[in-house]
C-alpha positions as CSV (number, residue, x, y, z in Angstrom):
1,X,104.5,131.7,112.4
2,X,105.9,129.1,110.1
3,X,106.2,125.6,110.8
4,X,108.5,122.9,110.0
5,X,107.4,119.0,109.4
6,X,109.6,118.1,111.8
7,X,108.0,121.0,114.8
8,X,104.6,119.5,113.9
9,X,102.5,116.3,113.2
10,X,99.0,116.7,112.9
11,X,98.2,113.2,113.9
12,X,94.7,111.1,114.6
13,X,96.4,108.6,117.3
14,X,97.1,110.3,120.2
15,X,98.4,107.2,121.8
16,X,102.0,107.8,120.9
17,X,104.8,108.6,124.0
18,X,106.9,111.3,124.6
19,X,104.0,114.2,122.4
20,X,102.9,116.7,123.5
21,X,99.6,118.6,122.2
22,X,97.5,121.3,121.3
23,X,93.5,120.4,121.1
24,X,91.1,122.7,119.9
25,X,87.7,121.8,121.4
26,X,84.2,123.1,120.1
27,X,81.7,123.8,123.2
28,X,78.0,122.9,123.2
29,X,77.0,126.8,122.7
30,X,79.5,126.6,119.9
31,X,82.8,128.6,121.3
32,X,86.5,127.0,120.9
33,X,88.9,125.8,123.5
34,X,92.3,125.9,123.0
35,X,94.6,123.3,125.6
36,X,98.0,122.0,125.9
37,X,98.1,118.2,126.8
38,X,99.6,115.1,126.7
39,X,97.1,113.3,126.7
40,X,94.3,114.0,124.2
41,X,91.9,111.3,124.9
42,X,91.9,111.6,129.0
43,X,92.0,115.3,128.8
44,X,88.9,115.6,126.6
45,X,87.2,112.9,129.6
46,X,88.6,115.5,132.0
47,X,86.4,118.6,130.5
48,X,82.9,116.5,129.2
49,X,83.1,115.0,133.4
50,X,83.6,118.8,134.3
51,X,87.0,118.6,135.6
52,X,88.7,120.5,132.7
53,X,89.0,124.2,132.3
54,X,86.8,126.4,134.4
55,X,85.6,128.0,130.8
56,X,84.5,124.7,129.5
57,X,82.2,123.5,132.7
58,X,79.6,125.8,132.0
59,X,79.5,124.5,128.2
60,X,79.5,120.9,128.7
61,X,79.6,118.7,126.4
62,X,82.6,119.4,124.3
63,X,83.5,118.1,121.3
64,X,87.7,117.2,119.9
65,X,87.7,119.7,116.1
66,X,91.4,119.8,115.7
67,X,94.7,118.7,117.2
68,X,98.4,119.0,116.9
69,X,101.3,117.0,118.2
70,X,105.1,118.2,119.2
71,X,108.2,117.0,120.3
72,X,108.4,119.1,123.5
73,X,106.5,121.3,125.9
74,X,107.4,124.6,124.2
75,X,106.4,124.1,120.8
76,X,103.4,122.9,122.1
77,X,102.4,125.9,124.2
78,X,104.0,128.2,121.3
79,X,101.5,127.1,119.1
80,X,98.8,126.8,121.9
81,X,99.7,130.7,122.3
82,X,99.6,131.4,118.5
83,X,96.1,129.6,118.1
84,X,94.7,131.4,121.0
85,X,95.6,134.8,119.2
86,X,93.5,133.9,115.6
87,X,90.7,135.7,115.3
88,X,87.5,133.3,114.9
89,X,87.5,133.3,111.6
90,X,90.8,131.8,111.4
91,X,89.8,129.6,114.0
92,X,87.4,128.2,111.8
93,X,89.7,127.9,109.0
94,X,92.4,126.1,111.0
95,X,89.1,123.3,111.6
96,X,87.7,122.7,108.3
């Protein structure tokens, strides 16, 4: 799926308003997490305190590899989707 600049901003702040995101997470026995937020910092608190995803309790602590921010909800959980579909290999590409 192609993306325009203006569909996406990979961005390091994830203090701005109005974003929405996709974080890819790397677990402590090394599997990826995929999430839709809209807040990065406070949903990566959420999983390391075990209140995140029932997948990443059990692999505690995780650790932010990549994110993406969006103007709205859909393009957000589009991509979420898209990332969730890559084989690993590709995961690991999208990361490095």
């Amino acid at each position: 799926m192609e993306k325009n600049k203006e569909e996406v901003e990979v961005i390091k702040d994830n203090k701005s308003n109005n974003l929405h995101y996709i974080y890819v997470v790397e677990c402590s026995d090394g599997s990826f997490y995929t999430g839709y937020t809209t807040d990065v910092e406070r949903r990566l608190e959420e999983h390391n305190a075990g209140q995140g995803a029932k997948y990443t309790r059990g692999r505690l602590p995780v650790k932010l590899r990549h994110q993406e921010s969006f103007k709205n909800r859909s393009l957000a959980q589009k991509r979420e989707y898209e990332i969730k579909q890559l084989p690993r290999s590709k995961k690991e590409e999208l990361l490095d």
